[in-house]
N, CA, C and O atoms as CSV, one atom per row, in Angstrom:
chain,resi,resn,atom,element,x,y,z
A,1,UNK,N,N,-155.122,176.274,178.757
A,1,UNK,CA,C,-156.206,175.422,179.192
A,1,UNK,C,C,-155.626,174.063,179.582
A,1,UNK,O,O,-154.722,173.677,178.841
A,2,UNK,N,N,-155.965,173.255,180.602
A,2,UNK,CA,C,-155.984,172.237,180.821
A,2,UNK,C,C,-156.674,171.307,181.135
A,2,UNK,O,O,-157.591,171.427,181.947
A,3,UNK,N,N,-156.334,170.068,180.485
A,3,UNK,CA,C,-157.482,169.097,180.337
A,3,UNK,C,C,-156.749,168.082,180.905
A,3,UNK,O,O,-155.580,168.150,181.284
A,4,UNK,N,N,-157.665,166.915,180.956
A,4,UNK,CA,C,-157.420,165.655,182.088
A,4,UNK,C,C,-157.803,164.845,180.635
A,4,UNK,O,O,-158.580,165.378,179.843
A,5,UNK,N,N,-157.135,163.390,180.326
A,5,UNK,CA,C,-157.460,162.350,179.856
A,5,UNK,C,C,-158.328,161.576,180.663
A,5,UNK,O,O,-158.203,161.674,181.884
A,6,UNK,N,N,-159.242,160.777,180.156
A,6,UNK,CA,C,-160.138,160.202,180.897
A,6,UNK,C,C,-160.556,159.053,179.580
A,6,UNK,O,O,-160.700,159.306,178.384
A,7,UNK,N,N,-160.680,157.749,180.290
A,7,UNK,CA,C,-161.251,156.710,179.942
A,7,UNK,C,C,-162.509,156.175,179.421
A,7,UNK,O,O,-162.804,155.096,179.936
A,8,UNK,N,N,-163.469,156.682,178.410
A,8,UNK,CA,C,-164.942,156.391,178.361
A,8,UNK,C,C,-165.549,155.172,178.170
A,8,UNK,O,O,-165.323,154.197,177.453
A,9,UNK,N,N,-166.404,155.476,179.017
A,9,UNK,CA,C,-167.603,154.344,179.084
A,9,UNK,C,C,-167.578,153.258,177.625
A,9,UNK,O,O,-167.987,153.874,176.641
A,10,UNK,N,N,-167.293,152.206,177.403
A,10,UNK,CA,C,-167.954,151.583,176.295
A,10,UNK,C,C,-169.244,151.260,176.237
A,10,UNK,O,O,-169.982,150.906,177.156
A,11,UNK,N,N,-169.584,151.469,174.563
A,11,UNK,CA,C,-171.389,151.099,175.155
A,11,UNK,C,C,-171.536,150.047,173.790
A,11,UNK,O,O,-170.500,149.958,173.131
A,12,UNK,N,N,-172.407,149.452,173.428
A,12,UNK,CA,C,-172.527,148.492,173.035
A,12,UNK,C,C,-174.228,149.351,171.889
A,12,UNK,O,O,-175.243,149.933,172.272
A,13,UNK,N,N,-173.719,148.981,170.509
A,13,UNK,CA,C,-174.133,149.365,169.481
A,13,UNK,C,C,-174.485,148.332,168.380
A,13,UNK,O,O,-173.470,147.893,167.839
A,14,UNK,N,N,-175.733,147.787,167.865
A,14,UNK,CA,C,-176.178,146.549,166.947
A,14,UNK,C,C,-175.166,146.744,165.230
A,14,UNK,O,O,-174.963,147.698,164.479
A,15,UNK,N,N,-174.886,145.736,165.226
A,15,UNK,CA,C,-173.643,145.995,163.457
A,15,UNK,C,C,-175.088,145.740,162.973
A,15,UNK,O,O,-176.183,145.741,163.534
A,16,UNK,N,N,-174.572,145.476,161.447
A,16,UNK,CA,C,-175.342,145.332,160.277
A,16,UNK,C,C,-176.257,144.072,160.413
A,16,UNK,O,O,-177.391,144.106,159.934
A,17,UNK,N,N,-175.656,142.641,161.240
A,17,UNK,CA,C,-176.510,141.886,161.360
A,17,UNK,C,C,-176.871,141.833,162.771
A,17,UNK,O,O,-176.943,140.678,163.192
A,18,UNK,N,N,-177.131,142.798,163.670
A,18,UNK,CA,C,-177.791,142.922,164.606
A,18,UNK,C,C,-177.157,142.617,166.045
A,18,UNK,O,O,-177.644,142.775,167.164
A,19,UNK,N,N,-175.846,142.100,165.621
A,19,UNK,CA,C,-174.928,141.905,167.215
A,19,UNK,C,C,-174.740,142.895,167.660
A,19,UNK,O,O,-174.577,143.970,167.084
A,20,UNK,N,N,-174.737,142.596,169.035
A,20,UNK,CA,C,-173.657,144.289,169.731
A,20,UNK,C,C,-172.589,143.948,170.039
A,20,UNK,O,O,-172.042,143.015,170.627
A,21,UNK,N,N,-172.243,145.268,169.326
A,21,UNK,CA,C,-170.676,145.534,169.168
A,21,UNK,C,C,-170.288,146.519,169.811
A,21,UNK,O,O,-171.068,147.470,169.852
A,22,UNK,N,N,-168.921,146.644,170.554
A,22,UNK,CA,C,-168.396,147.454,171.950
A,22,UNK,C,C,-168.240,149.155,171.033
A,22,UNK,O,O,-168.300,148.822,169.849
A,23,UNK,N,N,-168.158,149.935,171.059
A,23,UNK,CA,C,-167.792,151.201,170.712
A,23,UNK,C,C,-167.691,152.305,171.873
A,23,UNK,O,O,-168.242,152.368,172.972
A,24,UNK,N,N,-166.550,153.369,171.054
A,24,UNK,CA,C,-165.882,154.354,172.280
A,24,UNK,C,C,-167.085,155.243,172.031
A,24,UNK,O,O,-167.882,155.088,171.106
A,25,UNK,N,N,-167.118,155.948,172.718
A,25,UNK,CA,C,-168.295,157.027,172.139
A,25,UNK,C,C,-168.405,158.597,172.942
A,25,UNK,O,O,-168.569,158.515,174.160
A,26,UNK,N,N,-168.334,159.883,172.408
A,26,UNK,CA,C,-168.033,160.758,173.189
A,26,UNK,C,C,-168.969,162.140,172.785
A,26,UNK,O,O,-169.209,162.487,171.628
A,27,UNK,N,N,-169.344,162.700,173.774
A,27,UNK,CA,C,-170.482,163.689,173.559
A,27,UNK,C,C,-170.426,165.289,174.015
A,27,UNK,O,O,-169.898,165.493,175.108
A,28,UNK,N,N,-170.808,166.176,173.450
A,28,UNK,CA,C,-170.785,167.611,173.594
A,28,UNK,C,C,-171.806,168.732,173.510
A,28,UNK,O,O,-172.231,168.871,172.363
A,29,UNK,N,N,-172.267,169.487,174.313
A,29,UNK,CA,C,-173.101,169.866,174.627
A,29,UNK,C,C,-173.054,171.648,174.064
A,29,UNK,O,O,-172.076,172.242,174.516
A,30,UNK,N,N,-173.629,172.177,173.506
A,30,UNK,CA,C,-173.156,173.790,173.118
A,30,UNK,C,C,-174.346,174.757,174.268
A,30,UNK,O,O,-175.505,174.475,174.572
A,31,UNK,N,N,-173.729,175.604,174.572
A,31,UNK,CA,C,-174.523,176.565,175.275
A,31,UNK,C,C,-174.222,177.633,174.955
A,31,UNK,O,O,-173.115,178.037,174.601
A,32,UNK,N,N,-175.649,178.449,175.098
A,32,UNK,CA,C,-174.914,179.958,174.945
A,32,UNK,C,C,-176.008,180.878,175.732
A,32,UNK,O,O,-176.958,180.384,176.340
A,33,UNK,N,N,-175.774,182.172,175.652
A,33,UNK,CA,C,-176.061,182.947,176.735
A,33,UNK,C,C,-177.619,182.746,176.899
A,33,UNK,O,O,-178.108,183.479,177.758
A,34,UNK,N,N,-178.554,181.848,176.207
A,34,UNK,CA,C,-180.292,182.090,176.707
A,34,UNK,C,C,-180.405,180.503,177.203
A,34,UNK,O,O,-181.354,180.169,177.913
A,35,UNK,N,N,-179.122,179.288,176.685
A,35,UNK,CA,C,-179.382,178.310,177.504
A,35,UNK,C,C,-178.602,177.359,176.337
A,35,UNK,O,O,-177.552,177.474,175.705
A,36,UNK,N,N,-179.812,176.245,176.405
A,36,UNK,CA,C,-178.934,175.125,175.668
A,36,UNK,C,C,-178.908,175.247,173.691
A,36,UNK,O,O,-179.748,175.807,172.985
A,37,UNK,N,N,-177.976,174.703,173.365
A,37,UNK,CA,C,-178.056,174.865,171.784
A,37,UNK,C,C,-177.785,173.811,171.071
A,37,UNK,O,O,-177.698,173.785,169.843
A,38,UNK,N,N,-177.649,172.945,171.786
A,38,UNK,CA,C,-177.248,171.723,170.430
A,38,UNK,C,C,-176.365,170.684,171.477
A,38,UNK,O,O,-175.875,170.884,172.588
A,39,UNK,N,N,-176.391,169.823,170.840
A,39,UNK,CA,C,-175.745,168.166,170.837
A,39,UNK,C,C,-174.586,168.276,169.572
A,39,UNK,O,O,-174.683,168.908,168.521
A,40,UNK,N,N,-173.644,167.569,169.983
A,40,UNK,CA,C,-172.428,166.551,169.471
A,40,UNK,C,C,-172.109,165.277,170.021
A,40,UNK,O,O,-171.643,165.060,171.139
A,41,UNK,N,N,-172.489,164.209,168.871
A,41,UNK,CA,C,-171.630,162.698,169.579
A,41,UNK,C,C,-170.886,162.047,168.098
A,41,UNK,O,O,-171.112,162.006,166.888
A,42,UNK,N,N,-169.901,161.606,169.054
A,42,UNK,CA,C,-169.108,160.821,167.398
A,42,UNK,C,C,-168.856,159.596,168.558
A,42,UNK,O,O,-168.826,159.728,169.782
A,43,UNK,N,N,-168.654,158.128,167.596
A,43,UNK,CA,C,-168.245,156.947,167.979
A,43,UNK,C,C,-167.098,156.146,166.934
A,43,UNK,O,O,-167.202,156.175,165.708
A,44,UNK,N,N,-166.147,155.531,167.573
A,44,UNK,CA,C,-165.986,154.787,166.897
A,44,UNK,C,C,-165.710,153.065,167.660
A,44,UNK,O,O,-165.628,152.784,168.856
A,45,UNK,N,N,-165.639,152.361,166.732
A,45,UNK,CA,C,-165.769,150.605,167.192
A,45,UNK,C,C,-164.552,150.724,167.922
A,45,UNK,O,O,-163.964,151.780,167.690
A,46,UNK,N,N,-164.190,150.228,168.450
A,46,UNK,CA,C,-163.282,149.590,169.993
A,46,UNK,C,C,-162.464,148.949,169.056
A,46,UNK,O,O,-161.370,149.483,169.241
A,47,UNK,N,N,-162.338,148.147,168.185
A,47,UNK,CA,C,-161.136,147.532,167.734
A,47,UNK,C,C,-160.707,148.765,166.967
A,47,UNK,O,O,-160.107,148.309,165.993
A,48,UNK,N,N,-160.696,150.134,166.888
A,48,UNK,CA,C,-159.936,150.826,166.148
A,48,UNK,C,C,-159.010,151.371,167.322
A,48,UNK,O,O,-159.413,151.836,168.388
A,49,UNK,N,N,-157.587,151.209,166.884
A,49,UNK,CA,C,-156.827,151.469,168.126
A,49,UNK,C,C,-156.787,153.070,168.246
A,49,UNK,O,O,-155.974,153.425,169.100
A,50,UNK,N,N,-157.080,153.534,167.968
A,50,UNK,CA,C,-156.749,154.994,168.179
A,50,UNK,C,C,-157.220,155.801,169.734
A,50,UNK,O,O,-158.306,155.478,170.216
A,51,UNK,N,N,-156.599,156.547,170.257
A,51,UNK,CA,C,-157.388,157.055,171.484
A,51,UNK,C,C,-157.876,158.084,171.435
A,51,UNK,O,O,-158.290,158.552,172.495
A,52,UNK,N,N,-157.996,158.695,170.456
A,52,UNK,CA,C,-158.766,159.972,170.017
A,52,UNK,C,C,-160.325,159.704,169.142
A,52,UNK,O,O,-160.588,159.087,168.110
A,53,UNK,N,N,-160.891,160.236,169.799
A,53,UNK,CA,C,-162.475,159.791,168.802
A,53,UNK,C,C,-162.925,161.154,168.189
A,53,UNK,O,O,-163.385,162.137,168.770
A,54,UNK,N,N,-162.595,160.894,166.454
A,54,UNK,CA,C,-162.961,162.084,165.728
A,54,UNK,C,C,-162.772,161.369,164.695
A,54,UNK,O,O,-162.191,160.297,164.530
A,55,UNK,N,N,-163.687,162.535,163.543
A,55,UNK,CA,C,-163.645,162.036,162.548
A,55,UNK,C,C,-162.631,161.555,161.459
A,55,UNK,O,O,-162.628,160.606,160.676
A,56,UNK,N,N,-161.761,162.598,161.724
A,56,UNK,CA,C,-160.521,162.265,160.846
A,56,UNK,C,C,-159.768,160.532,161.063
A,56,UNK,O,O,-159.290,159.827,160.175
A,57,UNK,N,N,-159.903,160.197,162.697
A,57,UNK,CA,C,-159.700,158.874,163.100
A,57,UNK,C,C,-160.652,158.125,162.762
A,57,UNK,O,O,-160.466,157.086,163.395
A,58,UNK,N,N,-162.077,157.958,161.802
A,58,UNK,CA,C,-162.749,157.564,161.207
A,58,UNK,C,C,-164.040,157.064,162.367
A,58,UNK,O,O,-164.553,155.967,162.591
A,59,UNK,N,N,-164.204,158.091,162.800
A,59,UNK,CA,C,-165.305,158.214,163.609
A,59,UNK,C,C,-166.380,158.612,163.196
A,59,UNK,O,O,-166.362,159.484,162.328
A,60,UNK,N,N,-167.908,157.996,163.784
A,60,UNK,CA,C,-168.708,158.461,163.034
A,60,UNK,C,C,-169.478,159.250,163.954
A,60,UNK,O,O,-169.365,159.190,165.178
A,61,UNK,N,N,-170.428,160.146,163.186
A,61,UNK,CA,C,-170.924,161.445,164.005
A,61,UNK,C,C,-172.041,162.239,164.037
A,61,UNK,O,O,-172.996,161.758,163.427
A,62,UNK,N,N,-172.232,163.344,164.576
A,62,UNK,CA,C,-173.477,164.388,164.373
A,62,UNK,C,C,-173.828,165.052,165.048
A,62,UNK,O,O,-173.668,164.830,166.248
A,63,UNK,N,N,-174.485,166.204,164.596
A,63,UNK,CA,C,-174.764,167.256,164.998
A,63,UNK,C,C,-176.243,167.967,165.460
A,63,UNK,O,O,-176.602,168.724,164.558
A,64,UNK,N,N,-177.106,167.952,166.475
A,64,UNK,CA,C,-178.019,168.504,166.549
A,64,UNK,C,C,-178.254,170.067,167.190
A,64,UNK,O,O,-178.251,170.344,168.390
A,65,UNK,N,N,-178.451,170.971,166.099
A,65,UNK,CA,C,-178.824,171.993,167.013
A,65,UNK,C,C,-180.056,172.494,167.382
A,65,UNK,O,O,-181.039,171.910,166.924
A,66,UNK,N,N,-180.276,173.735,168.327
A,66,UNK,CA,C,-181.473,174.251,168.917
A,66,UNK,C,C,-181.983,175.395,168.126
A,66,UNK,O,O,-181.128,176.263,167.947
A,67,UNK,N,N,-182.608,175.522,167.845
A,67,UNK,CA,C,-182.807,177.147,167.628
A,67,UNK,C,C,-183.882,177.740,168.270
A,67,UNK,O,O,-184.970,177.558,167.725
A,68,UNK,N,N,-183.859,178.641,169.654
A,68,UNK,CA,C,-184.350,179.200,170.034
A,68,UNK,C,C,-185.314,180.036,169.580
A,68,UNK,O,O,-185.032,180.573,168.509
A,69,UNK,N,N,-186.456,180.341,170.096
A,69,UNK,CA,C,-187.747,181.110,169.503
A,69,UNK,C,C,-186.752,182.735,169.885
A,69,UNK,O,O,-185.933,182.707,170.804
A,70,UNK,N,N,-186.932,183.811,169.208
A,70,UNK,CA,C,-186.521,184.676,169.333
A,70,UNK,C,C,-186.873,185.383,170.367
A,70,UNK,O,O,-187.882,184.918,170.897
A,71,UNK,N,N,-186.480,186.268,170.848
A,71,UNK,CA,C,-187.105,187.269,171.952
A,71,UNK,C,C,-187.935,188.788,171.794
A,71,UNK,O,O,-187.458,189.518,170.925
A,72,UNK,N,N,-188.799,189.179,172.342
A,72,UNK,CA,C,-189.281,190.241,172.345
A,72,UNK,C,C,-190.458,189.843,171.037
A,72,UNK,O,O,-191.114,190.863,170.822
A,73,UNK,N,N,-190.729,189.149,170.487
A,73,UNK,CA,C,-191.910,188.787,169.624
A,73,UNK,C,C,-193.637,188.373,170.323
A,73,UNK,O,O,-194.057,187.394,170.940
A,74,UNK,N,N,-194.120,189.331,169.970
A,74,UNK,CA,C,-195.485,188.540,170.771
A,74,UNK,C,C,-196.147,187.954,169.668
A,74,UNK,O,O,-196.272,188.416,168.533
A,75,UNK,N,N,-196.823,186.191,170.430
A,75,UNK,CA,C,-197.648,186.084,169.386
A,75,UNK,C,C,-197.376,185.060,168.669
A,75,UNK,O,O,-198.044,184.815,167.665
């Protein structure tokens, strides 16, 4: 597989006393064969030098999934 490095967007996120503060922030989408299934985003603050955004690099995160109504059920 090959992948391309790419630069993300900074977006600007309120701290504890309400400033905005710059953060990297990166997002993922799950699909599967009836359509969409879920969300992934993790961020972390811009002064953390790292160029990888994950948790282990102390990124913060989450998970939303879908759960589809089943098929062939009437009713």
């Amino acid at each position: 597989m090959l992948q391309r490095r790419i630069r993300p967007v900074t977006e600007l996120f309120p701290d504890e006393g309400g400033r905005l503060q710059p953060w990297r922030t990166v997002r993922g989408v799950f699909t599967m064969e009836r359509g969409f299934a879920g969300v992934l985003a993790r961020g972390t603050r811009l002064e953390t030098s790292t160029g990888v955004v994950n948790i282990a690099n102390g990124a913060h995160g989450g998970t939303a999934l879908y759960e589809l109504a089943p098929t062939g059920i009437d009713g």
